[in-house]
C-alpha positions as CSV (number, residue, x, y, z in Angstrom):
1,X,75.6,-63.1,-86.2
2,X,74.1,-59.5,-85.6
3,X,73.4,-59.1,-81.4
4,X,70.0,-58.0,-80.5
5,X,70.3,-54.2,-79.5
6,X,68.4,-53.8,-75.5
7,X,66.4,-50.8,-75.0
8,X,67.7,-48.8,-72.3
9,X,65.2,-48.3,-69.6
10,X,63.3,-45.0,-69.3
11,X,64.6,-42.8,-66.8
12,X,61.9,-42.1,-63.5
13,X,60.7,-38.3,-63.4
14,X,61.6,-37.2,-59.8
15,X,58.3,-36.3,-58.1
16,X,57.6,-32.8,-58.0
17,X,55.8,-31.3,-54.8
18,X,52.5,-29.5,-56.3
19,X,52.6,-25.6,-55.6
20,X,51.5,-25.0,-51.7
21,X,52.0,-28.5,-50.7
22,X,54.8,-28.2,-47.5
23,X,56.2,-31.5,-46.0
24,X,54.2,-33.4,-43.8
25,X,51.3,-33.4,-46.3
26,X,48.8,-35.9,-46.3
27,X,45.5,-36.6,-48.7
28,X,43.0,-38.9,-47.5
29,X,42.6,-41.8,-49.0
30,X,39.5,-41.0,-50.4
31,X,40.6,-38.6,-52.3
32,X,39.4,-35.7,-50.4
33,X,41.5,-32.5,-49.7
34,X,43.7,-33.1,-46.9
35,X,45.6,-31.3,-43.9
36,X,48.8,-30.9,-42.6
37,X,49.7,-33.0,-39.1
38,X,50.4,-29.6,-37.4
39,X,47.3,-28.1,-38.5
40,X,45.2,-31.6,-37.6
41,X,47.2,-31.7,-33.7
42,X,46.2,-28.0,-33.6
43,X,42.7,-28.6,-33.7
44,X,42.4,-31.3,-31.9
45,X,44.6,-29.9,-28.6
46,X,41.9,-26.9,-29.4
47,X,39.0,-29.3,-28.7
48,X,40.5,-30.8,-26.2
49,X,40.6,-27.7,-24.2
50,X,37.4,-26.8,-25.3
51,X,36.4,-29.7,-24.0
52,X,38.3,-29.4,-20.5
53,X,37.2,-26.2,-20.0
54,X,33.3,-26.4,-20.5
55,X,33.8,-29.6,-18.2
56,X,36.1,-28.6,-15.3
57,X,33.4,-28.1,-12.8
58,X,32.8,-31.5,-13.3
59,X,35.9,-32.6,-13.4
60,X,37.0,-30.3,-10.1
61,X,34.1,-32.1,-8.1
62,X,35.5,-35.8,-9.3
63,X,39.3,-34.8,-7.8
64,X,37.4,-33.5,-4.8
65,X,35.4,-36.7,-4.3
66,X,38.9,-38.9,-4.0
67,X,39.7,-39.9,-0.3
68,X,40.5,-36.5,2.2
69,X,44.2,-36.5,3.1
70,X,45.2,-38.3,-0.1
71,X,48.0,-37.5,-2.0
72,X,46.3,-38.1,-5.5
73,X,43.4,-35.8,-4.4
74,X,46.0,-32.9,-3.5
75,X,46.7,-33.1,-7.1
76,X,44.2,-33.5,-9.1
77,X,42.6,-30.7,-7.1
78,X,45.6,-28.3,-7.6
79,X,45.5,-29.1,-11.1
80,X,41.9,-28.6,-11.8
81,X,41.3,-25.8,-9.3
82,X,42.4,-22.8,-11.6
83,X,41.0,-24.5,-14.8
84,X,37.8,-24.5,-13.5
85,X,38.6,-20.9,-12.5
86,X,39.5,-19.6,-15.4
87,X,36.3,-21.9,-17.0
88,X,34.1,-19.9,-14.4
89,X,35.0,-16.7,-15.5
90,X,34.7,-17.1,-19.4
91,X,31.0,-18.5,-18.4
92,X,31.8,-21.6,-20.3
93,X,30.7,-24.3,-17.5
94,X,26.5,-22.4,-18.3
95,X,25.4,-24.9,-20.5
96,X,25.9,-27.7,-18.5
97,X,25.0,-25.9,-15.1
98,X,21.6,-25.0,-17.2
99,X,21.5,-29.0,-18.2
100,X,21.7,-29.7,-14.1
101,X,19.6,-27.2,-13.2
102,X,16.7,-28.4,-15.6
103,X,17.3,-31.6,-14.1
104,X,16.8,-30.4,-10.5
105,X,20.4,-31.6,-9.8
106,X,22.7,-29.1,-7.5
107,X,25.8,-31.1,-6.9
108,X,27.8,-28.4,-5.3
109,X,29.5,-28.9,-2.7
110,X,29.5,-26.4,0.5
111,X,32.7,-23.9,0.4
112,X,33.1,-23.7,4.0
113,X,30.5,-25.7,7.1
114,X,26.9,-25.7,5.9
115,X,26.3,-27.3,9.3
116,X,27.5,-24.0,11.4
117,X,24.5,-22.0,12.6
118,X,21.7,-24.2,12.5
119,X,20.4,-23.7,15.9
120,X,20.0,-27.5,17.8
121,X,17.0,-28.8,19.2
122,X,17.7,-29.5,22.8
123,X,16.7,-33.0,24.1
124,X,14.1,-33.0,26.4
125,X,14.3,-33.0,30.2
126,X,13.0,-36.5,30.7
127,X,15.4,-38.0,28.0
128,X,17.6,-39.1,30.9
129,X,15.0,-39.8,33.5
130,X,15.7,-43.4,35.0
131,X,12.9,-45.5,34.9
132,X,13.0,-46.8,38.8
133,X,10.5,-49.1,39.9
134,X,7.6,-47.8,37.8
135,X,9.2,-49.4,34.9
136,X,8.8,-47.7,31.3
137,X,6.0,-46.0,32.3
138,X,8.1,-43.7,34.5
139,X,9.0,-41.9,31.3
140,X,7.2,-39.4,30.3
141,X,7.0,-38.3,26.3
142,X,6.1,-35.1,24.6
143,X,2.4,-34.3,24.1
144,X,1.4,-36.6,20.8
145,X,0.7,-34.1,17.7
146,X,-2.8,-33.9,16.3
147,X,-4.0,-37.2,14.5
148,X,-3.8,-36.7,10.8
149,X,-7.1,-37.3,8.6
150,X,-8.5,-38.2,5.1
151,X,-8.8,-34.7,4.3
152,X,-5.6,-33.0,6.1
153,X,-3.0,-36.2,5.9
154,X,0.5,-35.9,6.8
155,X,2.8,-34.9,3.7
156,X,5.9,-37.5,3.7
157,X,9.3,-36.5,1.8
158,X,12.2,-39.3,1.4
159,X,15.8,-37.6,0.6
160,X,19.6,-39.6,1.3
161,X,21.5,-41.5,-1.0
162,X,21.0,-44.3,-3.5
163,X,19.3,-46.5,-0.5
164,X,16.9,-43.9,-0.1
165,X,15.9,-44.2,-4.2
166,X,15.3,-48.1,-3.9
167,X,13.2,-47.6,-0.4
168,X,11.3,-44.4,-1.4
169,X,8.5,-45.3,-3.8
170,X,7.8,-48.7,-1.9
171,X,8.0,-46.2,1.3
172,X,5.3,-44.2,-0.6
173,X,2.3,-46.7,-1.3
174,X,2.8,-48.0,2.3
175,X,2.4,-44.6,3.3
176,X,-0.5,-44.2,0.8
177,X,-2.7,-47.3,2.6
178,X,-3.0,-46.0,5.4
179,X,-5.2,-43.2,4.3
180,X,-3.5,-40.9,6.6
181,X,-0.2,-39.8,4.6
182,X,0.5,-39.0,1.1
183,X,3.8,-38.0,-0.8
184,X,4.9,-34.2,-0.7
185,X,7.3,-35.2,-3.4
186,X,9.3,-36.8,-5.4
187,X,11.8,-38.8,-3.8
188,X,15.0,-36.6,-4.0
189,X,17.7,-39.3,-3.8
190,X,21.8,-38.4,-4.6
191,X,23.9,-40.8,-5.5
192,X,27.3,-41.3,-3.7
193,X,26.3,-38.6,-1.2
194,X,26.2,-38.3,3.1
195,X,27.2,-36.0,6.0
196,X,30.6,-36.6,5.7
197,X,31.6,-35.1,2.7
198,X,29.7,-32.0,2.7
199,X,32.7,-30.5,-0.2
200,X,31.0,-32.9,-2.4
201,X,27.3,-32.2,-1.5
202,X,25.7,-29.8,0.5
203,X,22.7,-31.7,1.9
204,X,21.6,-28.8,4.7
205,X,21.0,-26.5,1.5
206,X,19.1,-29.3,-0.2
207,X,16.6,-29.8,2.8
208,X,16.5,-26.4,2.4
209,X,15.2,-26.7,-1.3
210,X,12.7,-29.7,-0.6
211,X,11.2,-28.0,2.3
212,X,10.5,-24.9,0.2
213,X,9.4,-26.5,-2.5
214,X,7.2,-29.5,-0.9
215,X,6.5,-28.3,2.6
216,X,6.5,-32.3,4.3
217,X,5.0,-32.6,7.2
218,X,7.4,-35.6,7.9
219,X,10.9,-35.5,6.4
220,X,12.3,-39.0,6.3
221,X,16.2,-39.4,5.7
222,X,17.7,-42.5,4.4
223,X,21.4,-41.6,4.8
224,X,25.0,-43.4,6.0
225,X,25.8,-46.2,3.5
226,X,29.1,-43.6,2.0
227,X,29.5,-42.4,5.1
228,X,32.5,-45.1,6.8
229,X,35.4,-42.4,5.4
230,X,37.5,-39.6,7.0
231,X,36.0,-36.5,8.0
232,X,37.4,-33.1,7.9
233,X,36.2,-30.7,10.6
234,X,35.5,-27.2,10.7
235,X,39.4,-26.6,11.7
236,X,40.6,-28.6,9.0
237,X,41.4,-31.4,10.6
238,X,40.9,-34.7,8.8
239,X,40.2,-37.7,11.3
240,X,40.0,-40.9,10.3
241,X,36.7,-43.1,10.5
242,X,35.4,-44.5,14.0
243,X,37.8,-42.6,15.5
244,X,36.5,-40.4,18.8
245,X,37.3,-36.8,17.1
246,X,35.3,-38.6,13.9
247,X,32.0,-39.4,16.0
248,X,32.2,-35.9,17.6
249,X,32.4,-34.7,14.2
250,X,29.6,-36.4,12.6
251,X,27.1,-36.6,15.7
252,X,27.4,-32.5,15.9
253,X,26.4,-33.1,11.8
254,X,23.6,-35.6,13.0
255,X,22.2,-33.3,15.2
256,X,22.5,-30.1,13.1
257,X,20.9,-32.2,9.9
258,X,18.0,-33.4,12.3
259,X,17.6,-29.9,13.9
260,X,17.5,-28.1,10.5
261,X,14.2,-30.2,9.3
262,X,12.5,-29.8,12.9
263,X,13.0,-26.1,12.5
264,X,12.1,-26.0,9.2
265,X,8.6,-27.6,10.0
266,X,8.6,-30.9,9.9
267,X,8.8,-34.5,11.6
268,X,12.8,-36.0,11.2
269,X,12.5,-39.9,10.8
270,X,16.1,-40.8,10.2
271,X,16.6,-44.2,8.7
272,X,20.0,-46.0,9.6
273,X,22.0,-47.9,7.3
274,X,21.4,-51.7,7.3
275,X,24.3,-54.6,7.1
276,X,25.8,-55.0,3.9
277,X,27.1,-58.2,1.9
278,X,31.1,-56.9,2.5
279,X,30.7,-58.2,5.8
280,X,33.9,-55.8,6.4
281,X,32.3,-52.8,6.7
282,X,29.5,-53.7,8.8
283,X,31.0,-52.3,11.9
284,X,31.0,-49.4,10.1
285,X,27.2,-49.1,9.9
286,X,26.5,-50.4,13.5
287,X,28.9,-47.2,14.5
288,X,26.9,-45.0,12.2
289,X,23.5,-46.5,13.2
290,X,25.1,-46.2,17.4
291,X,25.7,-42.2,16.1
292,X,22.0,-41.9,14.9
293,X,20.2,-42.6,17.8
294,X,22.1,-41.1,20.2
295,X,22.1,-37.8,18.0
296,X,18.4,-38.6,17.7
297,X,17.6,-39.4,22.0
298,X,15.0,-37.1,23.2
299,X,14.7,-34.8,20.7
300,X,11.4,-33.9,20.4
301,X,9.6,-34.7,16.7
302,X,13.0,-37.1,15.7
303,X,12.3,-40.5,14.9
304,X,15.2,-42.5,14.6
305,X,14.8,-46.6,12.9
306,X,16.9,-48.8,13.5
307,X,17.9,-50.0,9.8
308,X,20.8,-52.0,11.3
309,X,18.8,-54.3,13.4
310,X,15.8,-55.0,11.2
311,X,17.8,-56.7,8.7
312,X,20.7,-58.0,10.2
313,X,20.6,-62.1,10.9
314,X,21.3,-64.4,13.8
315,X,25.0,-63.4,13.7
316,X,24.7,-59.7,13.3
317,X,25.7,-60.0,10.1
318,X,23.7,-59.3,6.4
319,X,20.6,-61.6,4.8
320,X,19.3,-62.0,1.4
321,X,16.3,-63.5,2.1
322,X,13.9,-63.5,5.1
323,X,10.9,-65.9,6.0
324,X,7.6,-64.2,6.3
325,X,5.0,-65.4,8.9
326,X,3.3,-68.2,6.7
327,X,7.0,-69.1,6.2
328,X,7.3,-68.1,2.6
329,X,11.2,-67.3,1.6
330,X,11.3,-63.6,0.3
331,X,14.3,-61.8,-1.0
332,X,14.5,-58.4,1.1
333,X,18.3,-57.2,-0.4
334,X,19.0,-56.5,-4.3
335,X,21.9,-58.9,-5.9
336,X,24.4,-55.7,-5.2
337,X,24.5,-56.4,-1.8
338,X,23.5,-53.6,-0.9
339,X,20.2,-51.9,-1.3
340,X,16.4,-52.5,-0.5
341,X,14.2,-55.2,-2.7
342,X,10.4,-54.1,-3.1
343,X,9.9,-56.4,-0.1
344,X,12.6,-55.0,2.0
345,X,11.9,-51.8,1.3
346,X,8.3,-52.6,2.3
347,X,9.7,-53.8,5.7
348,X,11.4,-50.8,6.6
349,X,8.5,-49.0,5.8
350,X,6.1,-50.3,7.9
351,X,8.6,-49.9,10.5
352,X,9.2,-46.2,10.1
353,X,5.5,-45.6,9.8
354,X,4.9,-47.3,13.1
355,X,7.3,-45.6,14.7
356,X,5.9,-42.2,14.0
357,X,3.0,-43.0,16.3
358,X,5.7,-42.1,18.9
359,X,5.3,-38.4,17.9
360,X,1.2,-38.1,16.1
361,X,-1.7,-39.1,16.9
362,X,-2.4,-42.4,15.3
363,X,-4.2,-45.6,15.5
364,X,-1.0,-47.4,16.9
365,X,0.2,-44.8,18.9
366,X,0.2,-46.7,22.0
367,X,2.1,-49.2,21.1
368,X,5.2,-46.7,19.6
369,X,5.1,-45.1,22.7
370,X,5.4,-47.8,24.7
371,X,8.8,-49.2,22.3
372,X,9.9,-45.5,22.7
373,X,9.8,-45.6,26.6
374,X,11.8,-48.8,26.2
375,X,14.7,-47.2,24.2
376,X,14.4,-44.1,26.5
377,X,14.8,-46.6,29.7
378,X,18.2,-48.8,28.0
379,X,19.7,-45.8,27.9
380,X,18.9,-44.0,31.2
381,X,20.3,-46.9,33.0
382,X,23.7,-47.0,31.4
């Protein structure tokens, strides 16, 4: 019996490498033309510098913005320092400084002290006066300003930081019903922003902007919530917050800030920062709102308000909600913690308001003047 012959398998052809093909070739799956890896890591380290350079002013200002004195800041500036240099000089970083500009942001910071040469408004010689036994009366304020009317009504600006963005347009139509103010503008609120980190933003230049553009009458500034952080001085020196060198530091800031609107033509009504949820930081904003007021004693057309006190409870501490006269429960505080509900921001508005009849002529004058006597008279007689 014959065995049945097997046929021997066919051999495999070796695969052959079309012409031009190198290794490391890939095709997409699709069955598109592909690229080499070298050339695809090329192009993307390409747009990734791109990338890096037409955003390193950006980039520069978030290293800047970690905490002063830290050794993660040192870096990141060092690193991003001569790429935004180099960026700078190609004139890659003009698109998005066009895109800013368009959108009336200038987030630079200052190079050196943007609070150096604004010339201080001295207090006023009765600042100090002690009140004796005449009582509050025995201080004497500067003459009231002339009464604003229907047809020449006081032109009210808001600038500061996020609080000031939540409190501004409430701050507005109180402002509106009295039929004595109206808005100069819109409000100009910067996020993250405050005295102390004027390498991150340059708020003297800013007022300097909004008064040339919207010439206020009144320039109210709702600042100090990202303000409990180390300060660096004029000789470099970074102190730490709370700190004696730090309240120097930022009252000589205070007072130039304040001095710079007065001088520029307008009323300062400098709102402090109220108590926050983190119950942690609120000594921080007493300090700050401590700082305010006696940057703002005496000088003539400052207002300061007392955002600390208004919306602090029994304790000192921070409150959601507050009871109105008919004994209604309103919420005054956002669920954040920290900025302004509609009715809070309301609040503080009627408070600010009043408290201007301390420096014009206005219906309620008497009674502003008589709380600013008061506040005159604590402090005298410390």
């Amino acid at each position: 019996m014959s065995t049945p012959t097997q046929t021997p398998p066919k051999p495999t052809p070796p695969k052959v490498r079309p012409p031009g093909r190198e290794r490391g070739y890939r095709t997409l799956d699709s069955g598109g033309r592909g690229m080499p890896i070298g050339h695809a890591m090329t192009a993307i380290l390409i747009a990734f510098a791109l990338a890096l350079l037409l955003d390193a002013h950006a980039m520069l200002s978030t290293a800047r913005s970690l905490p002063l004195g830290s050794t993660q800041r040192e870096i990141a500036v060092d690193v991003m320092t001569p790429i935004a240099d180099v960026a700078g000089a190609l004139r890659l970083t003009r698109p998005r400084e066009a895109v800013e500009s368009l959108l009336g942001r200038h987030g630079e910071g200052a190079a050196g002290d943007p609070f150096a040469g604004i010339k201080t408004i001295p207090r006023t010689g009765t600042a100090h006066t002690k009140a004796g036994a005449k009582g509050h009366e025995a201080i004497k304020l500067p003459a009231l300003l002339a009464a604003p009317t229907h047809t020449h009504p006081l032109r009210m600006l808001v600038i500061g930081d996020s609080l000031a963005g939540s409190f501004g347009y409430p701050f507005y139509t109180v402002a509106r019903a009295t039929h004595l103010m109206v808005p100069a503008g819109p409000v100009d609120f910067q996020i993250d922003t405050g005295l102390t980190r004027a390498d991150l933003y340059n708020w003297p230049a800013e007022i300097r902007r909004d008064m040339y553009h919207y010439h206020p009458n009144v320039l109210v500034v709702v600042m100090g919530l990202n303000d409990d952080q180390s300060i660096q001085a004029p000789n470099g020196q970074i102190y730490s917050f709370g700190t004696y060198p730090w309240q120097h530091e930022y009252e000589r800031r205070l007072i130039a800030t304040m001095s710079l609107g007065v001088r520029l033509g307008a009323t300062v009504v400098y709102v402090g920062p109220p108590p926050v949820r983190q119950e942690s930081r609120n000594w921080h904003y007493q300090t700050i709102n401590h700082l305010i007021r006696a940057a703002a004693l005496g000088r003539p057309h400052v207002v300061y308000v007392n955002g600390y006190q208004l919306f602090q409870n029994r304790h000192q501490g921070y409150r959601q909600y507050m009871r109105t006269k008919s004994g209604q429960l309103v919420q005054i505080r956002t669920d954040d913690g920290i900025h302004l509900q509609t009715a809070g921001s309301q609040l503080l508005a009627h408070r600010a308001i009043f408290q201007l009849g301390a420096v014009y002529r206005l219906p309620w004058s008497k009674g502003a003047q008589a709380q600013e006597r008061a506040t005159l008279a604590s402090y005298s007689s410390r």
